[in-house]
FIZALUM-110730 format. One record per atom (N, C-alpha, C): y negated, z, x negated; residue number from 0. Coordinates in Angstrom, 3 decimals, padded with zeros to 6 digits. Each point is the difference from the previous one (the first is absolute). Example, Ala and Ser with C-alpha at 12.3 -4.5 7.8 and 13.67 -1.06 7.14 Angstrom:
# residues 2
+----------+----------+----------+-----+
|        v |        w |        u |   k |
+----------+----------+----------+-----+
|  005.690 |  007.800 | -013.190 |   0 |
| -001.190 |  000.000 |  000.890 |   0 |
| -001.200 |  000.000 | -000.900 |   0 |
| -001.050 | -000.720 |  000.350 |   1 |
| -001.190 |  000.060 | -000.820 |   1 |
| -001.090 |  000.730 |  000.770 |   1 |
+----------+----------+----------+-----+
***
This chain:
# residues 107
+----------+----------+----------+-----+
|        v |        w |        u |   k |
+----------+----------+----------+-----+
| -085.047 |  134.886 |  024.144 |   0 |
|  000.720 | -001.167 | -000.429 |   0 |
|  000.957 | -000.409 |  001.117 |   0 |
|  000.221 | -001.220 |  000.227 |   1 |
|  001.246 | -000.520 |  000.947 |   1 |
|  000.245 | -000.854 | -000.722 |   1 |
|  001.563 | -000.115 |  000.345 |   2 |
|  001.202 | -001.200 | -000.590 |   2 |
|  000.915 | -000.220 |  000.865 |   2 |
|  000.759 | -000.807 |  000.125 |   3 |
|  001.161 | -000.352 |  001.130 |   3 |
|  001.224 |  000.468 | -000.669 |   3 |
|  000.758 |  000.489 |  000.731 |   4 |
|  001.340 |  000.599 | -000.495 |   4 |
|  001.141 | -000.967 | -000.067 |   4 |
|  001.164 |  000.485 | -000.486 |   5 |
|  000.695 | -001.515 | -000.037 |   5 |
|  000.889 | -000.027 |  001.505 |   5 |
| -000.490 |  001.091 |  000.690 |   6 |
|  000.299 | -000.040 |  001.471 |   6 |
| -001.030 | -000.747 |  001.005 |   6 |
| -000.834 | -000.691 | -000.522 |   7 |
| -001.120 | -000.372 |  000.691 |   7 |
| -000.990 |  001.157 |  000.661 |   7 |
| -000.138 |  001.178 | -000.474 |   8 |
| -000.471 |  001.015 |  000.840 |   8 |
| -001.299 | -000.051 | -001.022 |   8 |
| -001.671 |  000.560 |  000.498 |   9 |
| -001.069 | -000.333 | -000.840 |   9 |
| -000.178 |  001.961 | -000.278 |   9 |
|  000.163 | -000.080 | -001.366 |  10 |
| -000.202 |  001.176 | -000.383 |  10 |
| -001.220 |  000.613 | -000.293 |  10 |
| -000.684 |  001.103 |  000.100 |  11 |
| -001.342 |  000.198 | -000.156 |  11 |
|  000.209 |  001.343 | -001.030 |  11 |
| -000.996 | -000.058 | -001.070 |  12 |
|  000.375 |  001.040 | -000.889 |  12 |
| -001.681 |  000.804 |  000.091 |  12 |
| -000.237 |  000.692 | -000.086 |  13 |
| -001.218 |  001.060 | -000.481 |  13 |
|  000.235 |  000.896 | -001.282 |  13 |
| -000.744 | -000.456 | -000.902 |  14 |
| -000.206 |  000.671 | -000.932 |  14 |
| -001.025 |  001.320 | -001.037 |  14 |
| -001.230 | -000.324 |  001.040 |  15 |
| -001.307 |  000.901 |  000.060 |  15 |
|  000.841 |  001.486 |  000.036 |  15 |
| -000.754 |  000.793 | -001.076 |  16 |
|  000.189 |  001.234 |  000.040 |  16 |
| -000.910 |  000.754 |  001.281 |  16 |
|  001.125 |  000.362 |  001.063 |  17 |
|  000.021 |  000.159 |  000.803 |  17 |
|  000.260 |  001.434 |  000.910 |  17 |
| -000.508 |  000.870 |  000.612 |  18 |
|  000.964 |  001.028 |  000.619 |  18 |
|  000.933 | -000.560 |  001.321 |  18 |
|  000.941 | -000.170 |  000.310 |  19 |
|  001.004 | -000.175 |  000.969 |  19 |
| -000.429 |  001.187 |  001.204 |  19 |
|  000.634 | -000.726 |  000.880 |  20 |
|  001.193 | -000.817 | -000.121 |  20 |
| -001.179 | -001.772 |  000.443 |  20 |
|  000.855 | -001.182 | -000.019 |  21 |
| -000.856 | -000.853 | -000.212 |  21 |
|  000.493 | -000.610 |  000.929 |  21 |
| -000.519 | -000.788 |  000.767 |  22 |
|  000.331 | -001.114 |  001.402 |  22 |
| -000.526 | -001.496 | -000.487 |  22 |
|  001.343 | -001.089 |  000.820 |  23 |
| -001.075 | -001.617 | -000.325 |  23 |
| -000.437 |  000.309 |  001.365 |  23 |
| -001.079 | -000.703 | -000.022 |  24 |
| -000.726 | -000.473 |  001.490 |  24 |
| -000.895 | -000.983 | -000.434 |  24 |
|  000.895 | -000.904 |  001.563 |  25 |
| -000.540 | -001.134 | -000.009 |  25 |
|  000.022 | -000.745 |  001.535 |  25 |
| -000.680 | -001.269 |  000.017 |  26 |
|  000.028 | -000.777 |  001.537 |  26 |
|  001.765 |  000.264 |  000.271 |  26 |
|  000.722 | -000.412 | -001.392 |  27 |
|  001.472 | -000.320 |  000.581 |  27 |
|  000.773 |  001.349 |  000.844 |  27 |
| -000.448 |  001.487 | -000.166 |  28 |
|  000.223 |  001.095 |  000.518 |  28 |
| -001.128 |  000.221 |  001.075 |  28 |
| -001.214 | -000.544 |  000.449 |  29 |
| -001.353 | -000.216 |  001.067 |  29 |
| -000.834 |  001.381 | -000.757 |  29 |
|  000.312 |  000.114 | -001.201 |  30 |
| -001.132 |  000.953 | -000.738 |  30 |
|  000.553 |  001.357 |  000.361 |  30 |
|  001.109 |  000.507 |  000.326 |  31 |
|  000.959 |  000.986 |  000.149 |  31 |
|  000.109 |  000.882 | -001.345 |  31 |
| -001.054 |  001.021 |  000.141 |  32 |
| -000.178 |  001.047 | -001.399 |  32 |
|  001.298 |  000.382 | -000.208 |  32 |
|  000.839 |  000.309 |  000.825 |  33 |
|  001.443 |  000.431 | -000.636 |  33 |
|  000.977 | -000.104 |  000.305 |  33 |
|  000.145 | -001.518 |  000.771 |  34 |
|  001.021 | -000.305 |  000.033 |  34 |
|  001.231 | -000.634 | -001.324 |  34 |
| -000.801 | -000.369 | -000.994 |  35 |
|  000.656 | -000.413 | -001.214 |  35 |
| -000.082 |  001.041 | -001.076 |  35 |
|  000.559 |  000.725 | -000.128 |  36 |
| -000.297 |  001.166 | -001.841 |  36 |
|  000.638 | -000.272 | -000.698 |  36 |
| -000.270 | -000.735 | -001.076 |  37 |
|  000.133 | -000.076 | -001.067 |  37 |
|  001.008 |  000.977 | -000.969 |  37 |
|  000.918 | -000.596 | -000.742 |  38 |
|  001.029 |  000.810 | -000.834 |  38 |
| -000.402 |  000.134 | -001.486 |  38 |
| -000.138 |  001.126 |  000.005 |  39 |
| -000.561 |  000.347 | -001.883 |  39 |
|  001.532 | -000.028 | -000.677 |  39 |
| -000.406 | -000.835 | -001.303 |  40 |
|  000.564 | -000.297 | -000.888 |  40 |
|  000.223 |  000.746 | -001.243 |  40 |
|  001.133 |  000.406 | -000.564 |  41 |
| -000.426 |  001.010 | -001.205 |  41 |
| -001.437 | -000.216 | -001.132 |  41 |
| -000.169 | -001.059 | -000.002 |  42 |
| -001.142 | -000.784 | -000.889 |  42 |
| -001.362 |  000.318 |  000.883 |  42 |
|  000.052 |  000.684 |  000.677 |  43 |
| -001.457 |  000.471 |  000.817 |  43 |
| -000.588 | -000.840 |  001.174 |  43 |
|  000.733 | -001.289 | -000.212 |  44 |
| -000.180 | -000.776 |  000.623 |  44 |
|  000.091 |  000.002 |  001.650 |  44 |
| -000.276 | -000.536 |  001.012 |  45 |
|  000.626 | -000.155 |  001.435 |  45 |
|  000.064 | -001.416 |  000.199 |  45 |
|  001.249 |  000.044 |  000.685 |  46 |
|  001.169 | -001.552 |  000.287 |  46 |
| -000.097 | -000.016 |  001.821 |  46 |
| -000.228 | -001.042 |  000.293 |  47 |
|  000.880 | -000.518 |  001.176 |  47 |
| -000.156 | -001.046 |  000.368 |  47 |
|  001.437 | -000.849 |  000.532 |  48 |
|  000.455 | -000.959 |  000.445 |  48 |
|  000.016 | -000.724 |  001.262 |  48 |
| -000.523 | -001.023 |  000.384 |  49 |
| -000.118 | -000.127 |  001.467 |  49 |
|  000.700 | -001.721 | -000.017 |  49 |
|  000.664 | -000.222 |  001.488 |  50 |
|  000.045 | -001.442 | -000.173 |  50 |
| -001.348 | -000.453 |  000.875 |  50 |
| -000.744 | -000.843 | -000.580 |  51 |
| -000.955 | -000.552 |  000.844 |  51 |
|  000.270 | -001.334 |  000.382 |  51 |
| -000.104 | -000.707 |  001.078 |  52 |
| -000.689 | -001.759 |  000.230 |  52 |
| -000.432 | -000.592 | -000.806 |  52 |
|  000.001 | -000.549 |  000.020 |  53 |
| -001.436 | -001.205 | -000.982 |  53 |
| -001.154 |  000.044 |  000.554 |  53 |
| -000.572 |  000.487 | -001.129 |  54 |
| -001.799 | -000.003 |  001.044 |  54 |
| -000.443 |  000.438 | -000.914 |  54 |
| -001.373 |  000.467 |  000.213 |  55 |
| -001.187 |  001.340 | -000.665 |  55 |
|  000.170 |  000.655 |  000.532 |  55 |
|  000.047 |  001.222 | -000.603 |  56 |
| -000.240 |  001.218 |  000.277 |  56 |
| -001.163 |  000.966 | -000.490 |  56 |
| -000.956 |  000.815 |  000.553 |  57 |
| -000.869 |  001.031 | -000.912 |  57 |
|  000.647 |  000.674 |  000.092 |  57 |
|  000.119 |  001.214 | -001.084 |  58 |
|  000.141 |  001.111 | -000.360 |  58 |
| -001.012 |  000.692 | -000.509 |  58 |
|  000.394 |  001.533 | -000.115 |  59 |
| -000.623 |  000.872 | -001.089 |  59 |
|  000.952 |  001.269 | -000.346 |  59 |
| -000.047 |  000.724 | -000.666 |  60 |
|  001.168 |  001.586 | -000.254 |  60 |
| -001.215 |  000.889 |  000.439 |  60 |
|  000.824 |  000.925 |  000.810 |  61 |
| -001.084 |  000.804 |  000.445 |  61 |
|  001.050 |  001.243 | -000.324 |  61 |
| -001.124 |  001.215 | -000.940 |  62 |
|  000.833 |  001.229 | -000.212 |  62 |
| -000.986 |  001.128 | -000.045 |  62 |
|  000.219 |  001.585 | -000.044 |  63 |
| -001.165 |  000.984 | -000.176 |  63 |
| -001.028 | -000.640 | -000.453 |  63 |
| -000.352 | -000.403 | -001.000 |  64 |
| -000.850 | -000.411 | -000.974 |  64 |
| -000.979 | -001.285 |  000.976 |  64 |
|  000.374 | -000.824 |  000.805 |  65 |
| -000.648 | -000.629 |  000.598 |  65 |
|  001.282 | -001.602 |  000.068 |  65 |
| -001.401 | -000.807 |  000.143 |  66 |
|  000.506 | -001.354 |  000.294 |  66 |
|  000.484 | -000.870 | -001.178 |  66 |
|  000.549 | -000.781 | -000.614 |  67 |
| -000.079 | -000.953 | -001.154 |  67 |
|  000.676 | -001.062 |  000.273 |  67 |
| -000.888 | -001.164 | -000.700 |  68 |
|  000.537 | -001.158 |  000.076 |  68 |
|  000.858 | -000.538 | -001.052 |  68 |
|  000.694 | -000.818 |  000.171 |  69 |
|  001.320 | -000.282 | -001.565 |  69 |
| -000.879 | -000.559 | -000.789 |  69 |
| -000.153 |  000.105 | -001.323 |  70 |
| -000.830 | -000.417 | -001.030 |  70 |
|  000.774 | -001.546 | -000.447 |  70 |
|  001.132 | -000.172 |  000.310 |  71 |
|  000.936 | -001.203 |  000.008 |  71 |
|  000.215 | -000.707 |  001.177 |  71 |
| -000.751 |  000.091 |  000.593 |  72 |
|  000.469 | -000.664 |  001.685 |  72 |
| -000.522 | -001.576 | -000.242 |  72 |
|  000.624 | -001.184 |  000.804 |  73 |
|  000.336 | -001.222 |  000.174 |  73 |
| -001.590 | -000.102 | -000.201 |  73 |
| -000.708 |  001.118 |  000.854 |  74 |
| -001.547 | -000.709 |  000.740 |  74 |
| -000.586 |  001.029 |  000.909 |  74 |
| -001.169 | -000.013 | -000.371 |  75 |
| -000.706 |  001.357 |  001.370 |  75 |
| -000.977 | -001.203 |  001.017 |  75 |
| -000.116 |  000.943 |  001.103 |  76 |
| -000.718 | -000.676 |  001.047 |  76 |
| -001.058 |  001.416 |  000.475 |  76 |
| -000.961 | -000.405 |  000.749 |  77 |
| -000.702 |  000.867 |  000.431 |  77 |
|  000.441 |  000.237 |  001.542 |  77 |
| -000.298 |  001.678 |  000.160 |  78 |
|  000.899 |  000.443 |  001.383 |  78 |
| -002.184 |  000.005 |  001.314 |  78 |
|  000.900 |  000.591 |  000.964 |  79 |
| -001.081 |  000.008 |  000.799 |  79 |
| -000.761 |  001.247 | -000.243 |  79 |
|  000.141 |  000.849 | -001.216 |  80 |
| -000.731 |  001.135 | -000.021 |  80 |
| -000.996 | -000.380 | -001.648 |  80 |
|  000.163 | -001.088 | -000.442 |  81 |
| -000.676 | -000.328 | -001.288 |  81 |
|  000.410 |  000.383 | -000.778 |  81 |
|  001.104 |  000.386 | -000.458 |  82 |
|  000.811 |  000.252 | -001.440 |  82 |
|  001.036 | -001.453 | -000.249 |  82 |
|  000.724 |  000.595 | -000.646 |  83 |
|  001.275 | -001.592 | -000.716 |  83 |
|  001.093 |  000.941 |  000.352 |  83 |
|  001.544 | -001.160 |  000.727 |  84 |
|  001.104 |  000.613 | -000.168 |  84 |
|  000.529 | -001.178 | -000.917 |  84 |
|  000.930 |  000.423 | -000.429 |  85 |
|  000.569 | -000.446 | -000.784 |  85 |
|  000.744 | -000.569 |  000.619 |  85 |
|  000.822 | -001.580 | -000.205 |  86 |
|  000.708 | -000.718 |  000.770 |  86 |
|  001.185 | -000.811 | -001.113 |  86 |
|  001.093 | -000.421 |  000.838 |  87 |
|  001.316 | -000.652 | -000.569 |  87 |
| -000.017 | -001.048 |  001.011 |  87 |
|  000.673 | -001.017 | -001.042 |  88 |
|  000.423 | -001.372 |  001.379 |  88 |
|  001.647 | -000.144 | -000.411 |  88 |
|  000.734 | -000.007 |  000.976 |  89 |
|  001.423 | -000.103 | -000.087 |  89 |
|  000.383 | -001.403 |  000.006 |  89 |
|  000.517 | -001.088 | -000.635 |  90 |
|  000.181 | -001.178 |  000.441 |  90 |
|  001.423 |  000.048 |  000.688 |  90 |
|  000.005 | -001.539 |  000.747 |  91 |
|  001.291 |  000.094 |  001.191 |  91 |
|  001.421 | -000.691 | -000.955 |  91 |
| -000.243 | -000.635 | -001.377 |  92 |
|  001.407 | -000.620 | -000.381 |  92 |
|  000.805 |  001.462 | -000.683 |  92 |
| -000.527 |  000.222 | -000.928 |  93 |
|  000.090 |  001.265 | -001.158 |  93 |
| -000.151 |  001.069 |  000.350 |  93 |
| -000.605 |  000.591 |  001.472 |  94 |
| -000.347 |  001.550 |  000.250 |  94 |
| -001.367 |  000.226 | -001.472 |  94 |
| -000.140 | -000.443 | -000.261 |  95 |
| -001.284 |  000.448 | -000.534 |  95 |
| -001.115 | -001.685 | -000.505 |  95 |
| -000.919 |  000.432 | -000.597 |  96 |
| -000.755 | -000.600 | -000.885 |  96 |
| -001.484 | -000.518 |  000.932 |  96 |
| -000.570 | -000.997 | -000.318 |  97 |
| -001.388 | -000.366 |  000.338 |  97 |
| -000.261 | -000.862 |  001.187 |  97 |
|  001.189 | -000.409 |  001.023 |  98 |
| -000.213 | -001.328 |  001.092 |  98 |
|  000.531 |  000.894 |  000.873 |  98 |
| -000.737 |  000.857 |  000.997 |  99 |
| -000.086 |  000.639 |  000.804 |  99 |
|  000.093 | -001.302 |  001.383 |  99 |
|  000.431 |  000.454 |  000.654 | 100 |
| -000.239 | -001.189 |  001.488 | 100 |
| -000.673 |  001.006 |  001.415 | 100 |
| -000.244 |  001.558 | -000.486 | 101 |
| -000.224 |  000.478 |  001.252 | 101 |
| -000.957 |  001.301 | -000.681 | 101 |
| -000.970 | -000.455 |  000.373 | 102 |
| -000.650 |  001.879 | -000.421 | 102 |
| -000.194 |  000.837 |  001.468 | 102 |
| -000.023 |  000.818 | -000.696 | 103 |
|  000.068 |  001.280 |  001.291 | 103 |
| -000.989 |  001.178 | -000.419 | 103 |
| -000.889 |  000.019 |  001.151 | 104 |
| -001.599 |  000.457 |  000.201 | 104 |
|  000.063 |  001.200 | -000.683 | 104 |
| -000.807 |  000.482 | -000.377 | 105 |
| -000.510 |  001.553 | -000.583 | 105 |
| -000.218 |  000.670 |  001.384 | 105 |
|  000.124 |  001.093 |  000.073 | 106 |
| -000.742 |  001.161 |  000.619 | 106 |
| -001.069 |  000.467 | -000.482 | 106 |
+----------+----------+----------+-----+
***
């Protein structure tokens, strides 16, 4: 799931029963397995917050268990290996919603 915070920061939630620890990766990190880890939530959940641009972004959560895509995401696209990432578009007035002005490539 993602939502915009009331800081403008785009939050990404994972909810898949999961083994941890859990990472986002995405174009906006250049597909960097661990540079982002994810914060578990008492609710089982994993949280984290990023400020992004306005644009698209792909993602996916990558943890022991493998790869997954958000079952709530804006929109999936297909990557260069033939699967779907899952993708968000940030708009430029609001920090979030559907009028993206810049997408930014998959890896």
């Amino acid at each position: 799931m993602v939502r915009i915070d009331p800081t403008g920061r785009v939050l990404f939630r994972f909810s898949e029963p999961a083994r941890g620890p859990v990472y986002l990766v995405g174009d906006f990190n250049n597909w960097d397995e661990r540079s982002h880890p994810m914060i578990r939530r008492n609710d089982g959940s994993w949280q984290l917050a990023l400020p992004l641009a306005p644009g698209k972004y792909a993602y996916k959560f990558l943890c022991r268990d493998g790869w997954y895509n958000d079952p709530e995401a804006d929109d999936y696209e297909m990557n260069a290996w033939g699967s779907c990432d899952s993708a968000v578009r940030i708009g430029p007035a609001t920090g979030g919603g559907p009028n993206a002005t810049e997408t930014h490539a998959a890896a």
